[in-house]
N, C-alpha and C positions, 0 to 999 in steps of 0.2 A: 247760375253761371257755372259752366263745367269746362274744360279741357278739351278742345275737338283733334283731332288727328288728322294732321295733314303732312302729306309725300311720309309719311312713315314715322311723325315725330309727334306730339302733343304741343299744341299751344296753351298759352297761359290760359283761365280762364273767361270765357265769355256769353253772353245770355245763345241760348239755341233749346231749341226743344226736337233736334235731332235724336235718333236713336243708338249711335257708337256713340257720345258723349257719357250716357248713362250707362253703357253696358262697361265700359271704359274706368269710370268713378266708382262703381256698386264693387267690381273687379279687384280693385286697386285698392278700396276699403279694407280688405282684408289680406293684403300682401303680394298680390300679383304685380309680377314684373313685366315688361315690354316682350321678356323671352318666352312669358307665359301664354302670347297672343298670339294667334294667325294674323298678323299686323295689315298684309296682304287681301286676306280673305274681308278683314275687317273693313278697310279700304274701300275695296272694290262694292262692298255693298252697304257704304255708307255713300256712296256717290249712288247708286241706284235710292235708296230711301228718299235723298233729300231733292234728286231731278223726281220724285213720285210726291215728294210732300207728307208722307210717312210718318208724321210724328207723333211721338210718345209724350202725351201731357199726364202725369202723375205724382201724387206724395206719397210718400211709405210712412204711415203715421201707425202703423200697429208692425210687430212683431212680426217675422219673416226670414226666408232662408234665402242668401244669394243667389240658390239655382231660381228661384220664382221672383226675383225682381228684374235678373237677367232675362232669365226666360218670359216674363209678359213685357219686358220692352220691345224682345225676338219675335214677340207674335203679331205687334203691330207692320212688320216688314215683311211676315209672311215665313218667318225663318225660325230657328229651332238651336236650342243650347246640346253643344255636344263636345267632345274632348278627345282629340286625335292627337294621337301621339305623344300624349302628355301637353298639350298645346289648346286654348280653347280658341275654336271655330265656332263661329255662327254659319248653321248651315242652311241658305234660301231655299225653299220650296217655289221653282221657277220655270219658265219653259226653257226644252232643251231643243239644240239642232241637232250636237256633236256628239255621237257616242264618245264613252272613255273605254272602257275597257272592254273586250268580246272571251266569250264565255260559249265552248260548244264542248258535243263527246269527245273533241282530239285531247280538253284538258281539266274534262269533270271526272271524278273517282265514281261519282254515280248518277244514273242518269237524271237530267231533267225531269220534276215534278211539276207539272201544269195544275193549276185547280182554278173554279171558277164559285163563286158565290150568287144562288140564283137570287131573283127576287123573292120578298115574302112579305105579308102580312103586318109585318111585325116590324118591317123597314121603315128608318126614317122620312116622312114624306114634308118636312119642313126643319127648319133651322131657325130659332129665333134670337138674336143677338141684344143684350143687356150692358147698356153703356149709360155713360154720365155725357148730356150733351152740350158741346161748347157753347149753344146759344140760348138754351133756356136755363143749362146748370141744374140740371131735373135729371133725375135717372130715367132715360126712355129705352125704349125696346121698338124692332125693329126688325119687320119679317121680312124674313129671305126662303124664296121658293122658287121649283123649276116648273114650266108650263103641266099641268095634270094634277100638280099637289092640293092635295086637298086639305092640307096641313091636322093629320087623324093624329099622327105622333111624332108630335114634335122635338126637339133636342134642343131646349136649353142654357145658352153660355155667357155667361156674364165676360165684359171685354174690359183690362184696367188699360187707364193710360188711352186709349183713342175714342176721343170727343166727339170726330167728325161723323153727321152719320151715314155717307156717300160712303166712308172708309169701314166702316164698321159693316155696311151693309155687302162691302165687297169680302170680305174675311167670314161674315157669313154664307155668302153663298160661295165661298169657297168648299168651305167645309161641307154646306149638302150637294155640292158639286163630288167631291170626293165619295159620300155616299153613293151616289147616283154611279159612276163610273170606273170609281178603283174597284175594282169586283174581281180580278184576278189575281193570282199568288203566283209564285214562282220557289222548290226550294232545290239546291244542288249543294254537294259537294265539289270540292278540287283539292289539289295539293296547296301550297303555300301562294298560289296564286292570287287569290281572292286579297288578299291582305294588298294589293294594287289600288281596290276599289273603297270607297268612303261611306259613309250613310247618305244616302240619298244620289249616291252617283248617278247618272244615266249610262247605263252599258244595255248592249246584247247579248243577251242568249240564245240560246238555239237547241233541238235535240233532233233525234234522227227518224221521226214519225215524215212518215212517205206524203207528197203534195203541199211541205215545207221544205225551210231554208236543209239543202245538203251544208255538211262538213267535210272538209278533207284537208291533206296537208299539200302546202305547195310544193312542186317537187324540182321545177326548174323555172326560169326565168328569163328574159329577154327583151331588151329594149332597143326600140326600132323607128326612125322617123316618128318620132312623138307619140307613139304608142306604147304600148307593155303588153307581151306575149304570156300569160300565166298558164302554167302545166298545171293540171291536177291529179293527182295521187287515184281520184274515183272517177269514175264514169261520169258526167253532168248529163241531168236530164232538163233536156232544154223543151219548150213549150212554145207551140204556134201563134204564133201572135197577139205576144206575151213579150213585155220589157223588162231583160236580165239585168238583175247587178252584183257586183263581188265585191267583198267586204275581204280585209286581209289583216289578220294579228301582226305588228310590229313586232321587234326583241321584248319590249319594256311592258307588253299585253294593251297597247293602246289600239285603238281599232284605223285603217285607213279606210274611206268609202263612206258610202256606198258607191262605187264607179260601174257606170253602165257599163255592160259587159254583150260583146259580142262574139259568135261562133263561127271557131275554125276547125273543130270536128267534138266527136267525144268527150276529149280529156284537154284540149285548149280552147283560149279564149285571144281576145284581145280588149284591154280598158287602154283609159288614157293616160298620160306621162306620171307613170307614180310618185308618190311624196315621196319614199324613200326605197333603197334598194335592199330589195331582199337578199338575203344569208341564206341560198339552198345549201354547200356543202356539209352540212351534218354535223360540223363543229360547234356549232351551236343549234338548241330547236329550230326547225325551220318554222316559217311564217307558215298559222292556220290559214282556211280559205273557207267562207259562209257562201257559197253561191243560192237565186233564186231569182222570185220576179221580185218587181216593187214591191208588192205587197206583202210576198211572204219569203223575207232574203234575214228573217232571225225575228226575235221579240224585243222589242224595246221596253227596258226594264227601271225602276227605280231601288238600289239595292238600300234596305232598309234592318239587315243584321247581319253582320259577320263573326260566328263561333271560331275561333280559331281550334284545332289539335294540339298534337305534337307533331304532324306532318301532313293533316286534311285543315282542311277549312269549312265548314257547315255555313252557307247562305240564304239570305229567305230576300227576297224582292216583289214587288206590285209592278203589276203593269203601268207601262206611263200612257197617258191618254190629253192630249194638249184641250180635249173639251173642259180639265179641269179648271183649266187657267182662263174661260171665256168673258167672266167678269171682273176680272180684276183691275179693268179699267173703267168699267162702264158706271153710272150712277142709279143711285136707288130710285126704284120708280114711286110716286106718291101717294101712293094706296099702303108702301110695304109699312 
């Protein structure tokens, strides 16, 4: 019987084998206050765990440190212990739609570093997941693999706290999911910009390699019968029969778009009624502008480290790829 969190407060205790219950308790064990939480973040994704049925059944009968009892109830939701701001955040590893933040040459100190990691030899070609099971109470194991594995070398993970083996079986093939598909990096600098962005944000970036996303700054504005007139600073090169979109940095670095974008010469366009009005007079930075096709209007990134300076910021990000998240609903098939 633990304490649950509801609209922002803790109730008395009551039986649940939810996962903010425990992360909440183990927390508080040691002197953490209410101000010490993302109470919000917590929230929000204790209503995703328990509409998923998510739960962390476990004892801590040997010795151990807060961050690893926190951290393996995190894992059963697919989320990660981390500390922002002095504040602890659990952060879900989850599909995104909505960029946060954009990230191009108007406001990196150096440019975009692309890399890709090929396949080899020596890759993991299975995942095999080590859990206690709720219905025989046996410690079984439980292979998770993608169509071609032939499971030569496998990666081994013992799972505390989740019984079930549908859930245990999705958490593994998360993870050779991830194998299989994070296979790109990303590293840049900026000035104190970066520090906008969180671990695990979803932003874009962009750099200036020809038959990608251009950058420019906006330089004027206009809104008209439900439309928005955007000036660019650069030439756009527009593509035949090819569907445009423009992506636009707000004051605060958040991204608006992608909005289809159509041509009225060179250096303008027209999207649709923007979410917010742009600031061209130069009293403040003007709004960047990512133009391209669908496919290639910037890189959709997961930012996974931020160095700060004393006035750059050093980033490193993976590429996001939604094939990671393709089982995470589905169940273990009866051979695994």
């Amino acid at each position: 019987k633990l304490p649950r969190l509801v609209g922002g407060t803790w109730t008395g205790p009551v039986a649940t084998r939810d996962i903010v219950p425990w992360v909440g308790y183990v927390a508080k064990s040691i002197g953490y206050v209410d101000d010490d939480f993302d109470l919000d973040e917590l929230e929000r994704l204790g209503k995703v765990w328990s509409d998923r049925r998510d739960y962390f059944d476990y004892a801590v009968e040997d010795s151990s440190t807060v961050k690893e009892c926190i951290s393996d109830a995190l894992t059963a939701g697919f989320a990660e212990f981390t500390l922002e701001r002095g504040k602890l955040k659990p952060v879900r590893d989850e599909p995104r739609s909505v960029y946060g933040q954009m990230y191009s040459p108007q406001n990196m100190t150096e440019p975009l570093k692309r890399s890709f990691t090929l396949p080899s030899p020596d890759d993991y070609d299975g995942v095999d997941i080590k859990y206690t099971d709720e219905k025989t109470y046996a410690d079984e194991t439980v292979k998770c693999r993608l169509p071609g594995d032939e499971g030569n070398t496998v990666k081994e993970i013992t799972l505390n706290g989740v019984t079930n083996r549908d859930r245990a079986w999705r958490i593994g093939m998360r993870r050779r999911r991830e194998y299989a598909y994070r296979t790109k990096s990303y590293n840049f600098s900026t000035e104190l910009a970066a520090l906008n962005s969180g671990y695990l944000s979803y932003d874009v970036v962009a750099d200036d390699v020809p038959g990608y996303a251009q950058s420019a700054i906006l330089e004027d504005f206009m809104a008209m019968d439900g439309m928005s007139v955007l000036v660019s600073s650069e030439p756009l090169q527009w593509q035949e029969d090819q569907q445009h979109v423009a992506l636009l940095r707000r004051p605060d670095g958040s991204t608006s778009g992608p909005w289809p974008a159509s041509k009225l010469d060179d250096y303008r366009m027209t999207i649709g009624d923007l979410d917010f009005v742009p600031d061209t007079s130069w009293e403040i930075e003007p709004p960047h502008l990512l133009f391209g096709t669908m496919k290639r209007s910037g890189y959709p990134v997961l930012i996974t480290s931020i160095e700060p300076g004393e006035y750059t910021a050093d980033v490193e990000a993976v590429g996001y790829d939604e094939r990671v998240y393709a089982d995470d609903n589905n169940v273990a098939p009866e051979d695994a």
